[in-house]
N, CA, C and O of each residue as an XYZ file, in Angstrom:
268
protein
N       0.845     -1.184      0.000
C       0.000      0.000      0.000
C       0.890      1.247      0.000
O       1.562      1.469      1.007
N       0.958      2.197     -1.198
C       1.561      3.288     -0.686
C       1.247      4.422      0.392
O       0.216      4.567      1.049
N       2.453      5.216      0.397
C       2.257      5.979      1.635
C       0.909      6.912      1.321
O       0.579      7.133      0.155
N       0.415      7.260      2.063
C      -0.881      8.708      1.690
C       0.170     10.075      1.518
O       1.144     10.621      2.038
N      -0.785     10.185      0.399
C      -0.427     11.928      0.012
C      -0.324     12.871      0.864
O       0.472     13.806      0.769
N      -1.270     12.661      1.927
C      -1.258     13.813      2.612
C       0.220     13.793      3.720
O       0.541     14.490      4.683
N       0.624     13.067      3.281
C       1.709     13.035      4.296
C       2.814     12.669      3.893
O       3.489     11.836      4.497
N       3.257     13.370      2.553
C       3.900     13.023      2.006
C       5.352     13.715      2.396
O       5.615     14.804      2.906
N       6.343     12.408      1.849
C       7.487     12.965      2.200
C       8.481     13.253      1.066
O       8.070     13.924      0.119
N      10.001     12.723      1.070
C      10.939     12.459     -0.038
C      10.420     11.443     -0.870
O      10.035     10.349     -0.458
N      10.414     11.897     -2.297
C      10.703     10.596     -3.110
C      11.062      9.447     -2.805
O      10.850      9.331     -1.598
N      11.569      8.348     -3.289
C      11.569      6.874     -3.085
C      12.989      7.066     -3.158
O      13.744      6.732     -2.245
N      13.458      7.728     -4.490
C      15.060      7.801     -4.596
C      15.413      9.004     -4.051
O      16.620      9.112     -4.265
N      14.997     10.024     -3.429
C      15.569     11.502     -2.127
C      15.582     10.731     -1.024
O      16.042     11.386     -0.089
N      15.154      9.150     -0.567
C      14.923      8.843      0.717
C      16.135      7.964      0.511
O      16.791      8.095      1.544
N      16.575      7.381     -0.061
C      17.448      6.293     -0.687
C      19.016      6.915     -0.206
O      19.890      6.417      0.504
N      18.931      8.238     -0.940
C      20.219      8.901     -0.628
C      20.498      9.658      0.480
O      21.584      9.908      1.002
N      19.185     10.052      0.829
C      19.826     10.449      2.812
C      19.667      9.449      3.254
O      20.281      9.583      4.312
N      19.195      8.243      3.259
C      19.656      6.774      4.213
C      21.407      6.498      3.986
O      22.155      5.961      4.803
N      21.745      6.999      2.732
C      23.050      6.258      2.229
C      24.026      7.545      2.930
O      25.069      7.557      3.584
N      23.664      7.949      2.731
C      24.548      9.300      3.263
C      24.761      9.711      5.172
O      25.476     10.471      5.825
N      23.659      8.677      5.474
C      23.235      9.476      6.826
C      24.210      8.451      7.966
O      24.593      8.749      9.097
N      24.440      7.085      7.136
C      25.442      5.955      7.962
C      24.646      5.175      8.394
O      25.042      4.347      9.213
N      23.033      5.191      7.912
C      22.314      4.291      9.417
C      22.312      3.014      7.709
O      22.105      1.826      7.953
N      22.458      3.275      6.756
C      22.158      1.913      6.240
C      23.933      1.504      5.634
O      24.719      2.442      5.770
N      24.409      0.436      5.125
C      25.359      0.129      5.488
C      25.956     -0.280      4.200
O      27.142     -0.222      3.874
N      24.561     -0.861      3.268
C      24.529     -1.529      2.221
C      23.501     -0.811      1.471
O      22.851      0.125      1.937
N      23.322     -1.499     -0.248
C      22.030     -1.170     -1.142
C      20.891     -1.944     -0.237
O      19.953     -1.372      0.317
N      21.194     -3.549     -0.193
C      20.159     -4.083      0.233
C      19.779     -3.426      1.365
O      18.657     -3.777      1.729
N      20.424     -2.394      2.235
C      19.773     -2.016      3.519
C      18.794     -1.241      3.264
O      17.615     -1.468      3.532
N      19.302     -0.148      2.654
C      18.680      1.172      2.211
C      16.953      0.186      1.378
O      15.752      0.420      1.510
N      17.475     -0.538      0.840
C      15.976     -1.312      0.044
C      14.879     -2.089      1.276
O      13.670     -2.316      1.216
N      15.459     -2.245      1.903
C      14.384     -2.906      2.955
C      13.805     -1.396      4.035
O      12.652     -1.045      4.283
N      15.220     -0.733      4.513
C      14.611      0.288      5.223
C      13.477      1.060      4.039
O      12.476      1.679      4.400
N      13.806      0.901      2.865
C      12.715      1.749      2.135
C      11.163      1.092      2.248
O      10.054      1.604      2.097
N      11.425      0.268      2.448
C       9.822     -1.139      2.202
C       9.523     -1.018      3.551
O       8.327     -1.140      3.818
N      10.450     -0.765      4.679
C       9.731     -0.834      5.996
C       9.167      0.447      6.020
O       8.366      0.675      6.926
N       9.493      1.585      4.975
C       9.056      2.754      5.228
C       7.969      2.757      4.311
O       7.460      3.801      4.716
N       7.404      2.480      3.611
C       6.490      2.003      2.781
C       6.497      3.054      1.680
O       5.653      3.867      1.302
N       7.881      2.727      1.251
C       8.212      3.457     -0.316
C       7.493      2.776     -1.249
O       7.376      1.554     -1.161
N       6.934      3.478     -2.243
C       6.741      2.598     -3.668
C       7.741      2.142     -4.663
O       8.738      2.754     -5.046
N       7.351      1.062     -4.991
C       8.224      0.283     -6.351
C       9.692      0.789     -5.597
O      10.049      1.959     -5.740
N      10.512     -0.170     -4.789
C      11.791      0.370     -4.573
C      12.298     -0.298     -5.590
O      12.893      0.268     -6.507
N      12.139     -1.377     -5.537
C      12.632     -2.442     -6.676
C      13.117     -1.647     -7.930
O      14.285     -1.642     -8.322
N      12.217     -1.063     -8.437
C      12.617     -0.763     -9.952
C      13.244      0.447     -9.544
O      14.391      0.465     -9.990
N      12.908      1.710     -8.726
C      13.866      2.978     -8.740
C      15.018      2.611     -8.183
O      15.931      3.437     -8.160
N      15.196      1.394     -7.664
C      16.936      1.333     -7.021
C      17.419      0.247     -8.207
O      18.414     -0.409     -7.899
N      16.733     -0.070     -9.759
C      17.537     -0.874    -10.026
C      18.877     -0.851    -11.312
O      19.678     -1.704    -11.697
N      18.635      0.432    -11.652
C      19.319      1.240    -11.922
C      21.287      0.987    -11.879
O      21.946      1.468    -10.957
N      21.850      0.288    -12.870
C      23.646      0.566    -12.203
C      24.243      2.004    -11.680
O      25.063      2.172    -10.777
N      23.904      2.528    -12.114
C      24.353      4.276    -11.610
C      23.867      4.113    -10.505
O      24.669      3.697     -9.669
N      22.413      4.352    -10.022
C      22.411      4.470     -8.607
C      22.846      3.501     -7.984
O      23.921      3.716     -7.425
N      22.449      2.570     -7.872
C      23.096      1.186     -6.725
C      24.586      1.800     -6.702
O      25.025      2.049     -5.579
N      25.428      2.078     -7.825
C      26.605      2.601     -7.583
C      26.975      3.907     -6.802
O      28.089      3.995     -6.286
N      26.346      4.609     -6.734
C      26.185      6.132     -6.094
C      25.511      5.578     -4.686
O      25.772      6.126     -3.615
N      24.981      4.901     -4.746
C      24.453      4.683     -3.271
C      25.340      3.655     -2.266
O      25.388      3.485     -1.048
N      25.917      3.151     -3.262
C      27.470      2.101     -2.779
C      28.395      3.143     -2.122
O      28.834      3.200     -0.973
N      28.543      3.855     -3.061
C      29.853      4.179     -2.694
C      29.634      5.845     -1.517
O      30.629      6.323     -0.971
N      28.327      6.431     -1.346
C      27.592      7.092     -0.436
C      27.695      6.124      1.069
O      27.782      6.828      2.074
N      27.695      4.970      1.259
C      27.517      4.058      2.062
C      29.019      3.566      2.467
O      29.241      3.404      3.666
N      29.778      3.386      1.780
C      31.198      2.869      2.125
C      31.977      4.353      2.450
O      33.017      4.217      3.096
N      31.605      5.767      2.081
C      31.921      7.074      2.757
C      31.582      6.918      3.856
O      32.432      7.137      4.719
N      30.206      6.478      4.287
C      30.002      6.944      6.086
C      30.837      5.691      6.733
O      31.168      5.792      7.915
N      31.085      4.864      6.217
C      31.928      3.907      6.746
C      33.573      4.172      6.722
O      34.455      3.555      7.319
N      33.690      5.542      5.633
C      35.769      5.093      6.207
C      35.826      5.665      7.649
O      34.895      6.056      8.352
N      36.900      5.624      7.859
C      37.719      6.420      8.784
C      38.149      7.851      8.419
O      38.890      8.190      7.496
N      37.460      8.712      9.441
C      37.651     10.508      9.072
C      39.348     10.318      9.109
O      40.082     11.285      8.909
């Protein structure tokens, strides 16, 4: 069921990249489930993309180096 309009938030892929950016997801597959627990639409097809999965890889292995 998607989310209601009236309460709408980020896009499916604006939510994708502050999860990847923010350190709380770790992986693609994370960011894809935290999206489904958030009740994004179609994550499947907007994350399936090689560019993004790649941009969201490598967004995800940033919050992970060492400052």
């Amino acid at each position: 069921m998607p989310r209601p309009m009236e309460n709408e938030g980020p896009s499916t892929v604006e939510r994708a990249y502050q999860l990847a950016g923010s350190g709380r997801c770790r992986s693609v597959d994370e960011i894809r489930l935290r999206l489904k627990a958030e009740r994004h639409d179609q994550v499947e097809a907007h994350l399936a993309g090689r560019a993004i999965r790649g941009d969201l890889r490598k967004l995800c292995d940033a919050q992970r180096a060492p400052a």
